[in-house]
N, C-alpha and C positions, 0 to 999 in steps of 0.2 A: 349371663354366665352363672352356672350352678354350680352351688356347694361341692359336689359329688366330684364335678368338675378339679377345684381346689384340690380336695383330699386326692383324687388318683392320681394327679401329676405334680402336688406339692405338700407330699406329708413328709421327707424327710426334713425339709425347711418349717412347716408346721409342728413340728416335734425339736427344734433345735438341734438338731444334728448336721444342717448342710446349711451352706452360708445363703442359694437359692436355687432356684427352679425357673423354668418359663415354659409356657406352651402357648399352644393359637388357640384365640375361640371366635367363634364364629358367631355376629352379631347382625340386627334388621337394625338398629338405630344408636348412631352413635352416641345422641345422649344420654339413652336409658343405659348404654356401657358405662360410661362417666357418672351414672349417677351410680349404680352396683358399685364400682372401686370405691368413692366415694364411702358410703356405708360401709363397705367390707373393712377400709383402711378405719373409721371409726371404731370398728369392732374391735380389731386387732394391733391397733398403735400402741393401747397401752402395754399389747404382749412383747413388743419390741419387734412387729412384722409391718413392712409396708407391702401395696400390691400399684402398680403403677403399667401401663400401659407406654412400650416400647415404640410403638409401630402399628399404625392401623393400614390396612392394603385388602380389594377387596371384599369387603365387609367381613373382615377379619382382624383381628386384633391380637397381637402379638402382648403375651400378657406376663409382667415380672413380678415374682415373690420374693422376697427377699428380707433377712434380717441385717439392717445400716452398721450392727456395730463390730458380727463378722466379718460384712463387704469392706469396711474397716479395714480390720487388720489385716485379711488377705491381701487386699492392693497397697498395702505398706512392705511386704515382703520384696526383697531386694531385686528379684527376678522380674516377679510383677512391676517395678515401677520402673524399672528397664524395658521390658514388652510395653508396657502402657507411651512412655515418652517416645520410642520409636516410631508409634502411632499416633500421634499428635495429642495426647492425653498429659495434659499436663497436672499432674496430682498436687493437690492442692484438699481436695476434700471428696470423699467417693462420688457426692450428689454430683457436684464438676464433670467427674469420669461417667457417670450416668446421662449426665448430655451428653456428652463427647460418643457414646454408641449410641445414641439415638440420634445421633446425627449420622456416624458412620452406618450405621443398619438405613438411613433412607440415602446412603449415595450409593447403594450397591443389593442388588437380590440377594446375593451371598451374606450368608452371617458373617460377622468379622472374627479372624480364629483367636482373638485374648476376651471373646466373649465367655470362653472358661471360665475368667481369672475370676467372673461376675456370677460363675456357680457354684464354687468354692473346688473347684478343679486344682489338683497343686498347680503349682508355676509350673516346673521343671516337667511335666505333660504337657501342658501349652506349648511351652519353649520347644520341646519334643516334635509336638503336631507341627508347628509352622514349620518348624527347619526340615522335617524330615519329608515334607508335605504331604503327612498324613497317610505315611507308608510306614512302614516295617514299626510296626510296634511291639510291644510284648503281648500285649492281650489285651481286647476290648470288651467293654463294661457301658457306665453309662459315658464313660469319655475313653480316648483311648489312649491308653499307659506305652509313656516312654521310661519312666522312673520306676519308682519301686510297686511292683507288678502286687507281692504278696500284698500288701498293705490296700496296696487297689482293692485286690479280690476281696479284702476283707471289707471294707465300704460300699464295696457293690453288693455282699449280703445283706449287710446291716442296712444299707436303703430300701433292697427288697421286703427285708422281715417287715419294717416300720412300712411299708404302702401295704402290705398286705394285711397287717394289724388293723392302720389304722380304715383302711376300705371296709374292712369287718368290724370295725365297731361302728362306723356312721352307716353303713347298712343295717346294723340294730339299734341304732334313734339315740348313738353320742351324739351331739350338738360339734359343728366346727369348731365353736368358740372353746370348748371344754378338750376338744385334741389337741390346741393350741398352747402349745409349750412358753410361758411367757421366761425371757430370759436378758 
């Protein structure tokens, strides 16, 4: 897994701006994976960033960024711990709800849809997607808005600005560690 990697699919999380990110990467050996997070989470623990491997399938590896003490407070919001307990997610502490979808992501190919809640997606879009099954929304972005559309569009810029900043400064030889918002 490359740096380059990180930065184009998780700088608004690398910047403190978004609670996280996840994408696939694609691996020959699953240890040399577990040893990369490894170091990467050394690098970045004390920025208040973990990176953890959701799901390996295929020699692929479903990979999470994430800041614990946004995931925090997102899954404490009232919406959220409603969508999470109808899922058998019983909150108690986020790490808890981080098994509880690493479990539900290997009983099913389908991502599970309160997998938002764990990107810092408002609830009330989650709540949106599932009920409405992912029809008639107001406008899509990096999720797609049942709630307040403007405030969306406006995050969906402010992610874009932040991956495109921060792509161009680790193309001119910023260090990850140094884009990395400790917070």
């Amino acid at each position: 897994m490359s740096e380059e990697m990180l930065v184009r699919h998780c700088s608004p999380t690398l910047a403190g701006l978004k609670t996280g990110n996840m994408f696939t990467c694609a691996f020959e050996n699953a240890d040399n994976m577990r040893e990369d997070l490894r170091r990467l989470n050394c690098t970045f623990r004390k920025k208040g960033l973990r990176i953890i491997p959701l799901r390996y399938r295929n020699n692929r590896a479903l990979i999470y960024v994430y800041r614990p003490v946004k995931l925090s407070e997102d899954l404490s919001h009232k919406t959220a711990c409603r969508l999470l307990e109808e899922r058998g997610y019983q909150y108690t502490a986020p790490d808890r709800c981080i098994v509880r979808l690493i479990q539900r992501l290997s009983e099913s190919e389908e991502f599970p849809h309160e997998i938002g809640l764990f990107l810092g997606y408002p609830p009330e879009d989650v709540c949106g997607f599932i009920e409405n099954k992912a029809d008639t929304c107001k406008c899509v972005g990096c999720w797609k808005v049942y709630g307040d559309e403007d405030a969306a569009k406006k995050l969906f810029a402010k992610y874009k600005k932040c991956t495109d900043v921060y792509c161009t400064l680790f193309a001119n030889g910023r260090s990850i560690e140094r884009l990395t918002v400790a917070v």
